[in-house]
C-alpha positions in Angstrom: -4.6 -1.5 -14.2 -1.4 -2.3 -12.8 0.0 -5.5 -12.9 1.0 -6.8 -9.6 3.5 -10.1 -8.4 2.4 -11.4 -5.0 3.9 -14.0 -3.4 2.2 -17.3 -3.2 2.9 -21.3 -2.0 4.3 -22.2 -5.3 6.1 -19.0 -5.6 5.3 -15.9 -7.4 1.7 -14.9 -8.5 0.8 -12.5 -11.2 -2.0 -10.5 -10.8 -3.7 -7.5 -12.4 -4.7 -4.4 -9.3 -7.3 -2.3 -9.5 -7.4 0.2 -6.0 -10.5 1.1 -4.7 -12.4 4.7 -5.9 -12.4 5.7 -1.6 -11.1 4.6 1.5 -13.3 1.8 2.7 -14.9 0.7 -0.6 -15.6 -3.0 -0.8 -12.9 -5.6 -2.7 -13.6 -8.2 -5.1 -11.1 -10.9 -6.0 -11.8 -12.3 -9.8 -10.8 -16.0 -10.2 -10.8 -17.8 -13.4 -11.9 -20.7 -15.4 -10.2 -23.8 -15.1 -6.4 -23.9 -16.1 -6.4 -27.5 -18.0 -9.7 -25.8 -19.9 -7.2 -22.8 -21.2 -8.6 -20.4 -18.3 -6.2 -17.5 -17.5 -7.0 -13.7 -16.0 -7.1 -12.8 -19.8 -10.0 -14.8 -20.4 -13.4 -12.2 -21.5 -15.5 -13.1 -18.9 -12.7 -12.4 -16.1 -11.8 -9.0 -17.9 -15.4 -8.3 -17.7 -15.8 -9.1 -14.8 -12.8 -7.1 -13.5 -14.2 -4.4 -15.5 -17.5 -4.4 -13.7 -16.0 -4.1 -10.2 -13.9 -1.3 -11.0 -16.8 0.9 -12.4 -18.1 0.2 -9.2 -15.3 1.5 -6.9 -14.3 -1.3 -5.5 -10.6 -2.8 -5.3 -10.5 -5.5 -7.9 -7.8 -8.3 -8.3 -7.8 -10.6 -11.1 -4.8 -13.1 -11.0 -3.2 -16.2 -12.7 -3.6 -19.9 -10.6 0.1 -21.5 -10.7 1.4 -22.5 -14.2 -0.3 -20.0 -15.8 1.6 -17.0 -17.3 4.1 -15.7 -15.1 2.6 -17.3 -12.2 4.9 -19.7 -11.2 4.4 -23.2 -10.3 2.5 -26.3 -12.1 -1.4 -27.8 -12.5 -2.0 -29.7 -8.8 -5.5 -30.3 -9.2 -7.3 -27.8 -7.1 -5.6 -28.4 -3.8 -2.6 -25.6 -4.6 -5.3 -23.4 -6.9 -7.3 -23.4 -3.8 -4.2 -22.4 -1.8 -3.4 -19.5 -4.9 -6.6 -18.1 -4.4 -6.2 -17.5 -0.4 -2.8 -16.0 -1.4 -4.7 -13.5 -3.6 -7.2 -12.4 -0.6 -4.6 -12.0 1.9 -3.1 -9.7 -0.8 -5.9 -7.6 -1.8 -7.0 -7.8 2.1 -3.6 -6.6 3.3 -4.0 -3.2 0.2 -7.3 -2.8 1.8 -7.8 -3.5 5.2 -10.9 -1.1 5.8 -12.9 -2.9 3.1 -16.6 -2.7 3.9 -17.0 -5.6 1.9 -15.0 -8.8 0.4 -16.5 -10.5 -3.2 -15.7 -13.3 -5.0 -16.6 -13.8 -8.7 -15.5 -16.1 -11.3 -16.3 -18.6 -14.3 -18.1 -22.0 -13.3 -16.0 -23.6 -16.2 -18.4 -26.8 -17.0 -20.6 -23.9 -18.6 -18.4 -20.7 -19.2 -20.6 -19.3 -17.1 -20.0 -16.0 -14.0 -20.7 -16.9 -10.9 -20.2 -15.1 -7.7 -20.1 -16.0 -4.1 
């Protein structure tokens, strides 16, 4: 899995990249739980999640919001994690424009739970 550094509003992003098994395959983007709540792309669900999409074929990124790891940049209350997380599509997007498919997935942090879109 190869770690990745896009650029995002609050300055870099770290990510982990996954490409997808053919040309075409759908992407998911992996977001994690809630930074103030100790979330970060490390966190078992996210791996597992990352995990999942990959044995799938699809292109799977799993990133950092701002303030966490090497991302750059501080807590701002959903408004710039929001703005992260649109940084991380247009990346994974822009490695994959031929996707078939785009899904989201994360942790609803109130219960530690996966959800996806």
């Amino acid at each position: 899995m190869p770690e990745v550094i896009f650029p995002g509003a609050a300055g870099r992003v770290e990510g982990r990249y996954q490409e997808p098994s053919k040309e075409g395959a759908p992407i998911a983007l992996i977001l994690h739980g809630h930074p103030r709540a100790g979330g970060s792309m490390q966190d078992r669900v996210t791996v597992q999640l990352y995990k999942l999409f990959t044995s799938k074929g699809f292109g799977v990124l799993r990133f950092n919001f701002r303030g966490i790891g090497r991302s750059q940049g501080i807590f701002d209350n959903g408004m710039g994690e929001l703005s992260d997380a649109a940084s991380a599509l247009d990346y994974l997007q822009a490695m994959n424009p031929n996707a078939e498919q785009c899904w989201v997935a994360g942790i609803h942090s109130a219960r530690g739970s996966a959800c996806s879109c």
